[in-house]
mmCIF file of the C-alpha atoms, coordinates in Angstrom:
data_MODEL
# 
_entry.id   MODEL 
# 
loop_
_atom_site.group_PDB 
_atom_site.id 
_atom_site.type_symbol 
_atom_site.label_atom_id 
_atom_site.label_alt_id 
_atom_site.label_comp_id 
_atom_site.label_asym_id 
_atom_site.label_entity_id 
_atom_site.label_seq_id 
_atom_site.pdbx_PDB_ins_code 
_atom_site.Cartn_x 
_atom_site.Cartn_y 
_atom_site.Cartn_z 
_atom_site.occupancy 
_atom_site.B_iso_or_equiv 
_atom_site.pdbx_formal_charge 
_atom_site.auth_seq_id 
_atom_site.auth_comp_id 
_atom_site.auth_asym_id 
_atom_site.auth_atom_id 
_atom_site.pdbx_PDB_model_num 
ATOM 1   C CA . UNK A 1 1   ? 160.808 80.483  68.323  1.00 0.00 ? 1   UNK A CA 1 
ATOM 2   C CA . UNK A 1 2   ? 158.188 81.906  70.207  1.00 0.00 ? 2   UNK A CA 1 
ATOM 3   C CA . UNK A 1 3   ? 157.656 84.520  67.683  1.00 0.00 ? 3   UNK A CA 1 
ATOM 4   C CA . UNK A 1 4   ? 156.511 82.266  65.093  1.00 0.00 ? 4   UNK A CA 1 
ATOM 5   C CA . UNK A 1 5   ? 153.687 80.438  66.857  1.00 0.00 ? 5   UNK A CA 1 
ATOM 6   C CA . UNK A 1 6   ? 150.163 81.332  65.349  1.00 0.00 ? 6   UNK A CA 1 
ATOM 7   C CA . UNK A 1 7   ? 148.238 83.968  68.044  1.00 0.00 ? 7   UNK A CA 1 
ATOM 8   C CA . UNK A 1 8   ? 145.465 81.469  68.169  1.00 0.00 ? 8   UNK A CA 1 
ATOM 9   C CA . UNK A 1 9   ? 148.138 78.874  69.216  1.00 0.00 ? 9   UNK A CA 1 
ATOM 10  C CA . UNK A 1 10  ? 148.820 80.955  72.181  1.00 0.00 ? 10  UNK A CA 1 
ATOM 11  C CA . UNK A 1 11  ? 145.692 82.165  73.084  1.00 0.00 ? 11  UNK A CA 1 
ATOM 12  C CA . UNK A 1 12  ? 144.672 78.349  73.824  1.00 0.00 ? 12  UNK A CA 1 
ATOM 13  C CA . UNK A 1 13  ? 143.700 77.002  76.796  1.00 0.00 ? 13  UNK A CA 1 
ATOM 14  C CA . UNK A 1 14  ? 143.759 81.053  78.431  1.00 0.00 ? 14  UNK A CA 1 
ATOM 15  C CA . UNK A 1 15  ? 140.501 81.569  77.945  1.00 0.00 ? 15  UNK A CA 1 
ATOM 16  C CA . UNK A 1 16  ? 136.957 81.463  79.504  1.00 0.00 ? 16  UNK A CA 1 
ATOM 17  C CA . UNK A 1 17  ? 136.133 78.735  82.158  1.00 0.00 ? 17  UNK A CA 1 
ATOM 18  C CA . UNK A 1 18  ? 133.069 77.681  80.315  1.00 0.00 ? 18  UNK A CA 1 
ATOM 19  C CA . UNK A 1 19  ? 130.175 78.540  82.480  1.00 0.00 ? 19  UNK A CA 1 
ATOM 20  C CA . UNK A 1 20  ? 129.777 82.372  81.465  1.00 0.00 ? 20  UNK A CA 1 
ATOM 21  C CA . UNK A 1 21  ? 126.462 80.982  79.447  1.00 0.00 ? 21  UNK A CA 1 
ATOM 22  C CA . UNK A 1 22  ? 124.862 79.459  81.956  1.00 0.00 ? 22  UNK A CA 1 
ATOM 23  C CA . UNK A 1 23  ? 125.492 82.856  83.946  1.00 0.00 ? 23  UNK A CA 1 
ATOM 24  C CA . UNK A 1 24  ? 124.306 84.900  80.873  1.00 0.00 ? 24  UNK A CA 1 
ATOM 25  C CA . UNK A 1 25  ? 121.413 82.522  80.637  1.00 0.00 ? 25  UNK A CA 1 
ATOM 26  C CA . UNK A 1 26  ? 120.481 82.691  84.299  1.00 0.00 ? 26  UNK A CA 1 
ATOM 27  C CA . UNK A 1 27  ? 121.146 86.632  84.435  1.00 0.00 ? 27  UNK A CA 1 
ATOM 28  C CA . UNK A 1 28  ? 118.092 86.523  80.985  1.00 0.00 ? 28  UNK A CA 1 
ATOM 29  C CA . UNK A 1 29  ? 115.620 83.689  82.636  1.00 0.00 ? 29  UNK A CA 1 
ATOM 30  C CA . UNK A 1 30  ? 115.808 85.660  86.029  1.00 0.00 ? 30  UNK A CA 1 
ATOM 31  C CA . UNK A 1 31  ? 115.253 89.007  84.814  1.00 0.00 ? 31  UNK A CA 1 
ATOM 32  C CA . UNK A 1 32  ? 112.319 87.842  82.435  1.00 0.00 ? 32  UNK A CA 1 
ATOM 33  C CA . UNK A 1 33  ? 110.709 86.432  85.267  1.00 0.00 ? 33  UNK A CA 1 
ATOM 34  C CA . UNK A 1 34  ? 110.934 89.555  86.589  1.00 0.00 ? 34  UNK A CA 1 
ATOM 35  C CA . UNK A 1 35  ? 109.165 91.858  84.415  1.00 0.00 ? 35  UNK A CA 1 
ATOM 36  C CA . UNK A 1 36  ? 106.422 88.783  85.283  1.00 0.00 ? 36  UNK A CA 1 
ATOM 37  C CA . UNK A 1 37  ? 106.556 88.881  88.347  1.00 0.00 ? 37  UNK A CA 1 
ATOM 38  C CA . UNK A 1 38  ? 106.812 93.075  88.907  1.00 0.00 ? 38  UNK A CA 1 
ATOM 39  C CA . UNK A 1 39  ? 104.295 93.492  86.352  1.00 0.00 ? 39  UNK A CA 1 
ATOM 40  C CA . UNK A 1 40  ? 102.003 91.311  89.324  1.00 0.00 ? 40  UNK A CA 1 
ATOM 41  C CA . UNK A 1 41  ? 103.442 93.291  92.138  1.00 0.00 ? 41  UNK A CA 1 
ATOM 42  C CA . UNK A 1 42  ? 101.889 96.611  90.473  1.00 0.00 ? 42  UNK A CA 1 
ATOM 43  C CA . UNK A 1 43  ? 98.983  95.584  89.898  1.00 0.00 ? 43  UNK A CA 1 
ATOM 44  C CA . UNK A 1 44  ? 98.896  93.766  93.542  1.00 0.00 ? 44  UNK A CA 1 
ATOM 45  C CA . UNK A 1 45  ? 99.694  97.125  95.018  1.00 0.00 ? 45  UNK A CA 1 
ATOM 46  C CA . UNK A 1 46  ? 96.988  98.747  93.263  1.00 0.00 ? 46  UNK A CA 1 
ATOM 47  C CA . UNK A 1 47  ? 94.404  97.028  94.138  1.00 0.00 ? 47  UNK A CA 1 
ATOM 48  C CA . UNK A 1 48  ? 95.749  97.051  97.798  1.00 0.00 ? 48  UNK A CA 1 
ATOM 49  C CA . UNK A 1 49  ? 95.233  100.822 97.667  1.00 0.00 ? 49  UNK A CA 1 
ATOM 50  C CA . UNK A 1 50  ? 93.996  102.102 101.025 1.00 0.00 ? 50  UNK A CA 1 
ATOM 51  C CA . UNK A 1 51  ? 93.713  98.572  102.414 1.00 0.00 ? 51  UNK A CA 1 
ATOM 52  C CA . UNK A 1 52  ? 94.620  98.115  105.933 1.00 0.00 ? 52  UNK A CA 1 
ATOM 53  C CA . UNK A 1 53  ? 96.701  95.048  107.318 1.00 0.00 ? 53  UNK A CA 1 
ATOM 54  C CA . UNK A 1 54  ? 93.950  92.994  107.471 1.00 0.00 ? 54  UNK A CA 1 
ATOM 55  C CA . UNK A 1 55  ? 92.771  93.182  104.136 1.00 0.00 ? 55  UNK A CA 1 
ATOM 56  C CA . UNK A 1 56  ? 96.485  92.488  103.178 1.00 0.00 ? 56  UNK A CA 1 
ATOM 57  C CA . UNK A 1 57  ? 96.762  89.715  104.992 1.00 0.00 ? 57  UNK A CA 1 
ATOM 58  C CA . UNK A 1 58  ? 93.866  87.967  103.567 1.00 0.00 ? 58  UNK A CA 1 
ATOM 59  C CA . UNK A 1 59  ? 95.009  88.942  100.010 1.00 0.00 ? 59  UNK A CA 1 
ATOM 60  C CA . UNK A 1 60  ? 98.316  87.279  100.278 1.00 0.00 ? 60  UNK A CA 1 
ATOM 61  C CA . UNK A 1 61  ? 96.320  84.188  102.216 1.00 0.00 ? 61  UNK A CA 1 
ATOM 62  C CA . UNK A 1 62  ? 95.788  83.516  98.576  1.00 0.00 ? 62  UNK A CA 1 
ATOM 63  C CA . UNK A 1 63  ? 97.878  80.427  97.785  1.00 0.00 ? 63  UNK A CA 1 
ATOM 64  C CA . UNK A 1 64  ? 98.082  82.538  94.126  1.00 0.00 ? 64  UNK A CA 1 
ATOM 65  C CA . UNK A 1 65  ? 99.389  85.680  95.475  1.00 0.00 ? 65  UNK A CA 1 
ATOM 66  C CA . UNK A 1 66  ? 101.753 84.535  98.513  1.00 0.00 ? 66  UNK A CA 1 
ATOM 67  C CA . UNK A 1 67  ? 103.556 82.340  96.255  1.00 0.00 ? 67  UNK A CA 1 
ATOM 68  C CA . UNK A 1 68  ? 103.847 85.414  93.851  1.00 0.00 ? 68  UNK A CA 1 
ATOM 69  C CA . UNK A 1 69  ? 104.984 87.087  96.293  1.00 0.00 ? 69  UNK A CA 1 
ATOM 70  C CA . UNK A 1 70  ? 107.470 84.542  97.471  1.00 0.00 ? 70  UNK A CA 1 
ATOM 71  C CA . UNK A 1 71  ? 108.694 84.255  93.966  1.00 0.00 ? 71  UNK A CA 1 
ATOM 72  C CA . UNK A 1 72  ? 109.396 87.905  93.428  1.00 0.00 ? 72  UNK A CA 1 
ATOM 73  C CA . UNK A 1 73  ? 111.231 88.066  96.827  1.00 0.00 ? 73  UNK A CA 1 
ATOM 74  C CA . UNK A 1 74  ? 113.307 85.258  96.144  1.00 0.00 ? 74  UNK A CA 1 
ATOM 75  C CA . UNK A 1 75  ? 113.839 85.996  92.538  1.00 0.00 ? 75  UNK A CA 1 
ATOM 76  C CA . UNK A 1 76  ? 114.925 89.209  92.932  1.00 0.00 ? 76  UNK A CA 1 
ATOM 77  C CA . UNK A 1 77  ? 117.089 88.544  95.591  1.00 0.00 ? 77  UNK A CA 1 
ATOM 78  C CA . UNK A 1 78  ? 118.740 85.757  93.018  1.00 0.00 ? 78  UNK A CA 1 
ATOM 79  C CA . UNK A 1 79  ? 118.693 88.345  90.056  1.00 0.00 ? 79  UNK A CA 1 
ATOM 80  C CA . UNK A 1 80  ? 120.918 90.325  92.525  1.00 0.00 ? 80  UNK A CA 1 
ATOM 81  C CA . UNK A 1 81  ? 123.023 88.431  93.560  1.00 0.00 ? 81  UNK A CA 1 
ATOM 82  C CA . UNK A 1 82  ? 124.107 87.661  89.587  1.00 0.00 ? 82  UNK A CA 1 
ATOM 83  C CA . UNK A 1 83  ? 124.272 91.276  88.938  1.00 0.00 ? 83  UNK A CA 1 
ATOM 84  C CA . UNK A 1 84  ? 126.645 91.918  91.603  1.00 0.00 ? 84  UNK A CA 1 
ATOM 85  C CA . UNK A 1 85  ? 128.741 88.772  90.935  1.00 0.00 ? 85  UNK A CA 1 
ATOM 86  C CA . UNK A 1 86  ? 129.897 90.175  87.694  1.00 0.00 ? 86  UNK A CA 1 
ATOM 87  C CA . UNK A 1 87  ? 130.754 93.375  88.550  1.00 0.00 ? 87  UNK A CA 1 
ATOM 88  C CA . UNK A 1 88  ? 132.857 91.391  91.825  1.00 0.00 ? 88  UNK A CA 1 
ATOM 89  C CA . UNK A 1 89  ? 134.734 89.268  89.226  1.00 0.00 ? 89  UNK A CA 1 
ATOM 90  C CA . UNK A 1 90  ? 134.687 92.354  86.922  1.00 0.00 ? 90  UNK A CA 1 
ATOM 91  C CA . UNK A 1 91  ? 136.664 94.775  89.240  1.00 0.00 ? 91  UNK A CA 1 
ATOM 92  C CA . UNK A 1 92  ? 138.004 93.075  92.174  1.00 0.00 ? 92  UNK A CA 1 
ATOM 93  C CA . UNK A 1 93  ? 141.377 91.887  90.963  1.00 0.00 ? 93  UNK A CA 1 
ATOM 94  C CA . UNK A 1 94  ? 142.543 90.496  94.807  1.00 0.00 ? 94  UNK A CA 1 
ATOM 95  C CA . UNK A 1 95  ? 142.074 87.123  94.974  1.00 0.00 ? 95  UNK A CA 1 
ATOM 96  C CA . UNK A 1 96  ? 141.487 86.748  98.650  1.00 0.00 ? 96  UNK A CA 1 
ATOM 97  C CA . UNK A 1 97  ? 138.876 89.691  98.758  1.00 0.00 ? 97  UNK A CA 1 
ATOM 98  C CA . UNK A 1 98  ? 136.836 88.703  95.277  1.00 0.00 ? 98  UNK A CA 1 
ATOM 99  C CA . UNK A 1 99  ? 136.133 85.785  96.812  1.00 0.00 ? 99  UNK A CA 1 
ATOM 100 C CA . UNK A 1 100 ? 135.093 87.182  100.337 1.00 0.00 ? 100 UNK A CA 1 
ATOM 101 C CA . UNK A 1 101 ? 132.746 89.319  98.498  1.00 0.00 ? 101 UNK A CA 1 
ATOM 102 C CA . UNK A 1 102 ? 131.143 86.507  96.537  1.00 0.00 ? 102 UNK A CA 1 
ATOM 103 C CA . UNK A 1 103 ? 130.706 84.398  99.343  1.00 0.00 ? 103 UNK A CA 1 
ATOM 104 C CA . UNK A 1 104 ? 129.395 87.325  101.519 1.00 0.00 ? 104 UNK A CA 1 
ATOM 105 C CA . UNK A 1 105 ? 126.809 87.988  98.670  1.00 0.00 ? 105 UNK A CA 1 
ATOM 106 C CA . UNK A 1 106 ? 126.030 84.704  97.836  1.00 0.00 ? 106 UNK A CA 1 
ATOM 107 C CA . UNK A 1 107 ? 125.127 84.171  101.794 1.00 0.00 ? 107 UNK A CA 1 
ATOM 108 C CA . UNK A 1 108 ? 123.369 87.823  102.002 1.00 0.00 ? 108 UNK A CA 1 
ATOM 109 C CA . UNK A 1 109 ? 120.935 86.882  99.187  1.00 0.00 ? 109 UNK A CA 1 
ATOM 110 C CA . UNK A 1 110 ? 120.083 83.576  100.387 1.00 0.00 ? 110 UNK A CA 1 
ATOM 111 C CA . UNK A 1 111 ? 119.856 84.969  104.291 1.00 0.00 ? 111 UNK A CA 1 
ATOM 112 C CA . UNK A 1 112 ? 117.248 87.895  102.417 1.00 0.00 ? 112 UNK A CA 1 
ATOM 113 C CA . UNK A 1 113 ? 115.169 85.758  99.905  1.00 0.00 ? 113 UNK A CA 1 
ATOM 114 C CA . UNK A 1 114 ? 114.666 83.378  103.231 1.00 0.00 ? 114 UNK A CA 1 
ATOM 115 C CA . UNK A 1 115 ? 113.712 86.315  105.356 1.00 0.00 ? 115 UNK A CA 1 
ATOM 116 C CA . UNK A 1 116 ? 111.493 87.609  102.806 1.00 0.00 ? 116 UNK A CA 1 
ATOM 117 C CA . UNK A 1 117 ? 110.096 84.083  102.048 1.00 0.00 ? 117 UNK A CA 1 
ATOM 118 C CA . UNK A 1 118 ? 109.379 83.893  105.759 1.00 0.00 ? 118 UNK A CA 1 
ATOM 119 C CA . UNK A 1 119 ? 107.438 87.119  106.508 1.00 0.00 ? 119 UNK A CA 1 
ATOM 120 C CA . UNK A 1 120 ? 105.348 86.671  103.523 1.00 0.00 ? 120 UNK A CA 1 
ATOM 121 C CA . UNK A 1 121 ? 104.704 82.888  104.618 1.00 0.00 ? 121 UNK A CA 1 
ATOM 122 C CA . UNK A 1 122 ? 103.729 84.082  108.534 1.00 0.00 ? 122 UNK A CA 1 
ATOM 123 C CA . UNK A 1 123 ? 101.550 86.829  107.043 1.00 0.00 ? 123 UNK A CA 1 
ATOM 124 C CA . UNK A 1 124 ? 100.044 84.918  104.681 1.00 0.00 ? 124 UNK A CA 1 
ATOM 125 C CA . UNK A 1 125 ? 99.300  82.369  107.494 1.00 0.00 ? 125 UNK A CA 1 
ATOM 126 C CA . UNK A 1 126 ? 98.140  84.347  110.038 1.00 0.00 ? 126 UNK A CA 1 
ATOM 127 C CA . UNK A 1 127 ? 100.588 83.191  112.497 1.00 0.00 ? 127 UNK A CA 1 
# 
């Protein structure tokens, strides 16, 4: 009887759990604000050319800049974390270690944009 069942019939209820567009969507947003946010980080680095710690220090005392700065940390750290998400539930087919690995990149990227987050915020502060 099985036989006779219409593919789609079958096929129902095996699919996708629903939330690969907000992932796609997230993967977009993050990466546009990327091209943003590197597009700043060039031309930040230029005109820190041959500046010494000082002068860096009082460029990202800007509010502007250190929360640039923050962003692209943080962002990039979030746009990685996607990336290597998908390629986890892509090609890790154990159960127990697929979900080791998301949780140990999931904590790695929020442990890094924090870091990151931090150092800019004490050198932006002077403390």
């Amino acid at each position: 009887m099985n036989e006779l069942r219409n593919p789609l019939e079958r096929a129902h209820n095996h699919g996708s759990a629903h939330d690969g567009v907000g992932h796609w969507w997230a993967q977009r947003f993050s990466a546009i604000l990327l091209v943003v946010l590197t597009a700043w980080l060039i031309w930040a680095l230029a005109t820190l050319v041959g500046a010494d710690h000082a002068a860096a220090a009082a460029f990202l005392a800007h509010p502007f800049h250190a929360v640039m700065a923050i962003l692209f940390v943080v962002v990039g750290f979030y746009h990685g974390q996607l990336g290597l998400q998908v390629v986890i539930e892509d090609y890790v087919h154990q159960r127990a270690l697929e979900v080791f690995l998301l949780v140990a990149i999931k904590a790695l990227a929020l442990f890094g944009g924090l870091l990151g987050a931090l150092a800019i915020l004490k050198l932006a502060l002077g403390v």
